[in-house]
Backbone as a ProteinNet text record, in pm:
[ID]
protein_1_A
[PRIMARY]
XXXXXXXXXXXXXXXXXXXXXXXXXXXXXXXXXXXXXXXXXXXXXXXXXXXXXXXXXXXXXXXXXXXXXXXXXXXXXXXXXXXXXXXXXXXXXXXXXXXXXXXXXXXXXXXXXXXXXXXXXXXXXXXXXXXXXXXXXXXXXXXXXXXXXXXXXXXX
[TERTIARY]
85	0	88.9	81.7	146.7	62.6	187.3	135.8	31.4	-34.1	-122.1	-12.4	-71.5	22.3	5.3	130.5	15.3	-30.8	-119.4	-199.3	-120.1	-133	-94.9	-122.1	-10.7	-69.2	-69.3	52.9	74.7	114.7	66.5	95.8	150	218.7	262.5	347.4	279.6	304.4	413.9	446.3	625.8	542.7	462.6	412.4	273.4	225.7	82.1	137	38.2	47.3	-49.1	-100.9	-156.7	-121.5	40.6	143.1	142.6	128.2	78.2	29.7	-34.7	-126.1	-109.1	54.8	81.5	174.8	173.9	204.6	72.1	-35.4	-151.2	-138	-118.8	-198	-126.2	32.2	146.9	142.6	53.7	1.4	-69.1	-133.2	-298.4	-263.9	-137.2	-121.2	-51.4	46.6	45	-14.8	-96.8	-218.5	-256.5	-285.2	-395.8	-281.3	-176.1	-105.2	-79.5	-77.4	-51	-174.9	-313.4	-448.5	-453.6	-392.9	-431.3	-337.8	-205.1	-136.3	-183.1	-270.2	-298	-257.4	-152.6	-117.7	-195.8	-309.1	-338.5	-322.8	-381.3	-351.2	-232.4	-140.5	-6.9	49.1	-34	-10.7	173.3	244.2	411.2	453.2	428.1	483.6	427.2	310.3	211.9	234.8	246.2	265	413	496	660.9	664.6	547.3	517.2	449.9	374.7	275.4	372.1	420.2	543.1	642.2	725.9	825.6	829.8	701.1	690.5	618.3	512.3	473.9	567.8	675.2	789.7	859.1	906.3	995.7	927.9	806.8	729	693.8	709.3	661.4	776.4	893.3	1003	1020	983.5	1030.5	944.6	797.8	693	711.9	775.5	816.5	961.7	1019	1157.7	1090.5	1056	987.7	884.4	796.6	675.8	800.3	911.8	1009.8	1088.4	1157	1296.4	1187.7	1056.7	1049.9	891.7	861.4	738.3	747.9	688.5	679.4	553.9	596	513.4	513.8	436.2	470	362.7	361	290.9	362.2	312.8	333.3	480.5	546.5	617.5	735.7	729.4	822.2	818	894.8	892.3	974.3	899	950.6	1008.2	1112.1	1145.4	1188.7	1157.3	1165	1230.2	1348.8	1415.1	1478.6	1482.4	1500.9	1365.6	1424.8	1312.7	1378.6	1334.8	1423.1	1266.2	1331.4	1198.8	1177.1	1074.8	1013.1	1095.4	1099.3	1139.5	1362.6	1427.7	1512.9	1486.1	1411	1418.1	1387.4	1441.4	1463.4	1377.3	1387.2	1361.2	1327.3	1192	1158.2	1249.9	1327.7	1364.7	1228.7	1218.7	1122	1147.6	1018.9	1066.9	1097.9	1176.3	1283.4	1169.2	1231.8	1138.4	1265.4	1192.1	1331.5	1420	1519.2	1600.1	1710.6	1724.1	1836.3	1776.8	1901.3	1885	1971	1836.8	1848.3	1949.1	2053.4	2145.1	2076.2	2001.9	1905.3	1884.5	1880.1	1877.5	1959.4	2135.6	2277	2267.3	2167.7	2149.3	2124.1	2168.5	2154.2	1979.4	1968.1	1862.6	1807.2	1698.2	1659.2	1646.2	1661.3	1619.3	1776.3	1777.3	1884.5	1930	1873.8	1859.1	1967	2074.1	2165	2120.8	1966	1931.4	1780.6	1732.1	1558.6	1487.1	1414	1350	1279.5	1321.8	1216.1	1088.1	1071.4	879.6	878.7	922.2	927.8	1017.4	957.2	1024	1074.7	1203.4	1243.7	1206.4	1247	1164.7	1287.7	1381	1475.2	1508.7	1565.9	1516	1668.5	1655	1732.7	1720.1	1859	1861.9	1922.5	1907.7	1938.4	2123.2	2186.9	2318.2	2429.6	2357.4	2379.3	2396.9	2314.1	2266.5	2167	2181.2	2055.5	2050.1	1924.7	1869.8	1775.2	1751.2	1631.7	1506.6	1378.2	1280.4	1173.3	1139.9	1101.1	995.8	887	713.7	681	604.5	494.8	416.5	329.2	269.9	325.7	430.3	573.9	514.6	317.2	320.7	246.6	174.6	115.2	185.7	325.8	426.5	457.4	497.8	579.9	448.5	335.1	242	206.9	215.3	195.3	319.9	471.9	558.5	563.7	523.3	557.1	433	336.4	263	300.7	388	453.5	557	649.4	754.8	752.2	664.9	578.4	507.3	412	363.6	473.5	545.5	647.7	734.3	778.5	856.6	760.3	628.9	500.8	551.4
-118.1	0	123.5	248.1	335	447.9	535.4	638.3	715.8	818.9	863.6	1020.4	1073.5	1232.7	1344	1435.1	1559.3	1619.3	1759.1	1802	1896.8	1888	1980.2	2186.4	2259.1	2357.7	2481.8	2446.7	2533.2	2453.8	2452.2	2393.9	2472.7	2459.4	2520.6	2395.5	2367.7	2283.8	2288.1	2405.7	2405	2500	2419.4	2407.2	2343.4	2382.7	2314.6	2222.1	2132.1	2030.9	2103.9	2182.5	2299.8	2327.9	2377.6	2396.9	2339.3	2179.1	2072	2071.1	2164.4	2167.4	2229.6	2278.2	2403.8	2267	2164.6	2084.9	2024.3	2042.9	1989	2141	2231	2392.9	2376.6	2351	2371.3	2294.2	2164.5	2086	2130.9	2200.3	2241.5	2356.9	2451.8	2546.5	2493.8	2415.7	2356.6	2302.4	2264.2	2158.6	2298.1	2419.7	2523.7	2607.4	2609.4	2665.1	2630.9	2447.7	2390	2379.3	2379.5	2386.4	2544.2	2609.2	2783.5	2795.8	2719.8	2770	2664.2	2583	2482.1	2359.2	2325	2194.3	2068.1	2118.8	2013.3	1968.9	1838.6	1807.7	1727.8	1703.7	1602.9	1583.6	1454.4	1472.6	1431.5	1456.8	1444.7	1568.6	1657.7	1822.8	1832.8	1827.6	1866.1	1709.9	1608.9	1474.7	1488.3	1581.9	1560.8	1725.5	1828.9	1936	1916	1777.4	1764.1	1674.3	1565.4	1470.3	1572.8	1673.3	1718.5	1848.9	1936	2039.7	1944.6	1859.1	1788	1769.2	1679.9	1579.6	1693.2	1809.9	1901.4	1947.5	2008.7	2069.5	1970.8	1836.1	1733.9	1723.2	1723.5	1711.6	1826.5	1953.5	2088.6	2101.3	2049.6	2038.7	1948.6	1850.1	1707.1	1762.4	1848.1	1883.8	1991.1	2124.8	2222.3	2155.7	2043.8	1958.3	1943.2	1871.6	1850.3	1963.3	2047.9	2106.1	2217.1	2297.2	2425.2	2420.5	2305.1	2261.4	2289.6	2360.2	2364.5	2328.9	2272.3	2185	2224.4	2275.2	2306.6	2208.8	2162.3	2095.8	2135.4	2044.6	2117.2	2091.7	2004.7	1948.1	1942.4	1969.3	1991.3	2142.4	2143	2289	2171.2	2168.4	2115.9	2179.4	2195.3	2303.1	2247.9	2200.2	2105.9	1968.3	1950.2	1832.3	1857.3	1933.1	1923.6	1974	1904.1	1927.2	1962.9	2051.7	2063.3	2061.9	2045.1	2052.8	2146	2180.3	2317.2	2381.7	2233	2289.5	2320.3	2263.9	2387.4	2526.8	2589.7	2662.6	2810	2891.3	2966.7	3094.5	3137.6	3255.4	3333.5	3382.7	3369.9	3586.7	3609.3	3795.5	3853.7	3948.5	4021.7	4050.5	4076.3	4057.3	4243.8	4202.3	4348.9	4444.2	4602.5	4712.5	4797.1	4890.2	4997.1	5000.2	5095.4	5054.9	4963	4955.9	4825.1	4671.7	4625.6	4515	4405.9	4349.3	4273.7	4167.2	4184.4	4033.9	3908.7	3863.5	3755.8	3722.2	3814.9	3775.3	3739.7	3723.6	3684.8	3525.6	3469.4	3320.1	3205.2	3096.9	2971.9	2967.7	2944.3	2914.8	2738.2	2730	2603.5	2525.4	2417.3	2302.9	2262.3	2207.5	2216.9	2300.3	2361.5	2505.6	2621.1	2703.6	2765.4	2917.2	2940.3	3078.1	3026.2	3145	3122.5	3108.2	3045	2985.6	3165.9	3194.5	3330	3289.6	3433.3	3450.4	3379.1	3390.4	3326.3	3469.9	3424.3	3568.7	3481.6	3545.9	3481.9	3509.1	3426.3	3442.2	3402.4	3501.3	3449.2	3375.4	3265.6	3153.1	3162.8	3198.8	3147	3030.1	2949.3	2767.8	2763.7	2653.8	2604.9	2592.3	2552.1	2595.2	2625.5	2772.9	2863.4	2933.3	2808.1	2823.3	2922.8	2948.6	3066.8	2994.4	3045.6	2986	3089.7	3049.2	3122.9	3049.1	3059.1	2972.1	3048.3	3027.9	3087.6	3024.6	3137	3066.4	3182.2	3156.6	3247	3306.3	3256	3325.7	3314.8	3418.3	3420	3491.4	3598.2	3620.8	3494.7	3424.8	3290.1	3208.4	3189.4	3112.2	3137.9	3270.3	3313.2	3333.7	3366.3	3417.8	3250.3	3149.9	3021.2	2946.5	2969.9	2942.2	3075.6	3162.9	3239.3	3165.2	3151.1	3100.2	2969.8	2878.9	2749.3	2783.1	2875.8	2877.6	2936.3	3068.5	3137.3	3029.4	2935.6	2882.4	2770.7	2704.2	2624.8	2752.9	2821.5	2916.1	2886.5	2888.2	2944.8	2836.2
0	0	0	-87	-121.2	-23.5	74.3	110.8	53.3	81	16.4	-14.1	-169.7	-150.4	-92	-84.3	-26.2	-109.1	-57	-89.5	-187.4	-315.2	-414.3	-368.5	-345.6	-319.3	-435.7	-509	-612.5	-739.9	-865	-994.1	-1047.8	-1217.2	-1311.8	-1418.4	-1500.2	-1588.9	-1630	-1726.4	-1766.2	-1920.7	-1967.5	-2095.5	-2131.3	-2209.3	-2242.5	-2396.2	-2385.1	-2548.2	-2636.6	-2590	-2718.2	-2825.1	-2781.8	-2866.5	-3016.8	-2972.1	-3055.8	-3169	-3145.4	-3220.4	-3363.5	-3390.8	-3455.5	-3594.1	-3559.3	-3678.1	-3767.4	-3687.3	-3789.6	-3868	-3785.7	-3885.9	-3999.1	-3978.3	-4052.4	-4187.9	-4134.4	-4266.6	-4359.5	-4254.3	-4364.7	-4410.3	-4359.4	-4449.3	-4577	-4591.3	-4664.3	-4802.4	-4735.3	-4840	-4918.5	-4865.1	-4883.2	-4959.7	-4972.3	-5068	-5184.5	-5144	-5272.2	-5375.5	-5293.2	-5369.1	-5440.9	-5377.5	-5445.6	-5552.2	-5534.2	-5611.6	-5772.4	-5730.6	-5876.7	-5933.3	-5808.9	-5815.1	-5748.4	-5698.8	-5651.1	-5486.5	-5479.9	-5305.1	-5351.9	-5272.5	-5230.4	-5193.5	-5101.2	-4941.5	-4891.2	-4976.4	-4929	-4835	-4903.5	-4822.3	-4694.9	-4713.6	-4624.4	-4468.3	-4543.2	-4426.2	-4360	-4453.8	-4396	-4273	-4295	-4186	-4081.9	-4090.1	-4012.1	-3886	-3987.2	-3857.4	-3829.6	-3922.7	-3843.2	-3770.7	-3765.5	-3700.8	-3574.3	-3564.2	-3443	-3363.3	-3398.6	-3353.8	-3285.2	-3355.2	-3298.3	-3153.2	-3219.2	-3106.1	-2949.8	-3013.2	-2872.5	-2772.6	-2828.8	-2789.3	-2685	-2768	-2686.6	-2536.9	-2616.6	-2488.8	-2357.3	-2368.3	-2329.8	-2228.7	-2307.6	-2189.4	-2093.4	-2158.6	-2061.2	-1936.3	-1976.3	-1890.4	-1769.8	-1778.9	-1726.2	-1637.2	-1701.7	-1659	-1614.5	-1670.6	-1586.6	-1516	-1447.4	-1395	-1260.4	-1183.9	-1051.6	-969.1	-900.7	-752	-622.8	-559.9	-411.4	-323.4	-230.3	-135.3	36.5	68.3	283.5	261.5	231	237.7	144.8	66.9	-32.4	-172.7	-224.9	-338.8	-466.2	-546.1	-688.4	-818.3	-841.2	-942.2	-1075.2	-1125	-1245.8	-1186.7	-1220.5	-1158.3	-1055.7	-980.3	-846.3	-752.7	-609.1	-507.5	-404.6	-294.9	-136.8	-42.2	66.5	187.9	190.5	290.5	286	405.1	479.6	633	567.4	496.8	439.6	401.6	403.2	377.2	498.6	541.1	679.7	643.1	507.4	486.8	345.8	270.7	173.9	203.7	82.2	43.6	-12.2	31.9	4.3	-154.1	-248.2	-391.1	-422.9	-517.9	-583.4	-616.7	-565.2	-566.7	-601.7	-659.3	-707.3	-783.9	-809.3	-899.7	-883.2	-758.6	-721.4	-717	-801.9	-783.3	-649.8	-570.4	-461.8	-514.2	-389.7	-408.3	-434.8	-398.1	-443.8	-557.9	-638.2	-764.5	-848.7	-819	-836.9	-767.4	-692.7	-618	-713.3	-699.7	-827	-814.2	-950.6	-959.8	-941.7	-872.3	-789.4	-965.2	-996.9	-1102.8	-1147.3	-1295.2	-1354.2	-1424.1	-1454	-1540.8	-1481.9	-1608.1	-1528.9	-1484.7	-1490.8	-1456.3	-1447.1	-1408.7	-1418.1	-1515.7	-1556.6	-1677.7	-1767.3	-1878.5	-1957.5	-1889.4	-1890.4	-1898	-1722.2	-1674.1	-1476	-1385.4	-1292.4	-1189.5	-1092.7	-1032.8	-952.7	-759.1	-698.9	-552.3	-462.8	-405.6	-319.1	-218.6	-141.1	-84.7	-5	130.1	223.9	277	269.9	286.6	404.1	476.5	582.9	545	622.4	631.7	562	560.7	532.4	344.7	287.3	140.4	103.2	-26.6	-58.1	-218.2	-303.8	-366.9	-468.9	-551.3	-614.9	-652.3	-595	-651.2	-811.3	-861.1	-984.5	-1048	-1115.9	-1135.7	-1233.6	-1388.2	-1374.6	-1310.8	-1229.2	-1125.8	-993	-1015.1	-871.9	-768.1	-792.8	-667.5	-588	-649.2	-600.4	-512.2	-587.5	-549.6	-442.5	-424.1	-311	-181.2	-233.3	-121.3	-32	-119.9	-86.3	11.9	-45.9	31.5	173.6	165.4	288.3	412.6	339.9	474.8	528.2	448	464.6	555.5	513.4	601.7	712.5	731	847.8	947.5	891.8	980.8	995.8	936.7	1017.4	1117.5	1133.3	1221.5	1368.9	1369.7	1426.4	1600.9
[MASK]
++++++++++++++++++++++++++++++++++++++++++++++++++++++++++++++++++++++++++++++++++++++++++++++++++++++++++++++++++++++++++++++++++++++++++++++++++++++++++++

């Protein structure tokens, strides 16, 4: 019998398979050029855009699902392929105001990834001895408003 999980508190996919969707178009633009221009349907051009804009695109979707997906629960913070406890963590930096930029934002970024993922904000993360960190989300105020009451009420 397998523990039961916790309670999911914060999601973020990485990527949607939506994306996906941009090798069928790629076909049919295709097809729709080759019909206007008077040649006819034939389905070679159009079948070799459809497998290799898909294929590319699944691949890209398939690493991001991976490397820039974040998870938070009571218990743990998930940052693509890496994870730390919650209870590591001592102290969430207040996020950057002004024209200076907060040391925090010079901190490794949490996953495998050698900076914070585009299009993600980063969330500064004081570690237990004596590590610091960067955690990072599209919706970074979610993120962070979710880990402060985690680490607040563990302090408590």
């Amino acid at each position: 019998m397998t523990a039961p999980q916790p309670e999911i508190l914060f999601h973020e996919p990485g990527a949607t398979w939506w994306w996906a969707l941009a090798g069928p178009v790629a076909a049919g633009a295709m097809a729709a050029i080759q019909i206007s221009t008077g040649y006819g349907f034939q389905p070679i051009v159009p079948g070799i855009f459809l497998v290799l804009v898909t294929g590319f695109l699944a691949i890209q979707i398939k690493a991001a699902r991976i490397h820039t997906s974040v998870e938070l629960t009571a218990v743990a913070l998930r940052q693509g392929a890496e994870t730390i406890r919650i209870e590591e963590i001592v102290r969430i930096f207040p996020p950057a105001s002004g024209p200076e930029v907060p040391r925090w934002q010079s901190y490794r970024a949490l996953g495998e990834l050698t900076g914070v993922p585009r299009g993600r904000t980063g969330i500064g993360l004081k570690l237990t001895a004596d590590r610091s960190a960067q955690a990072w989300a599209r919706k970074h105020a979610k993120l962070r408003e979710a880990l402060t009451a985690l680490v607040d009420g563990a302090e408590s």
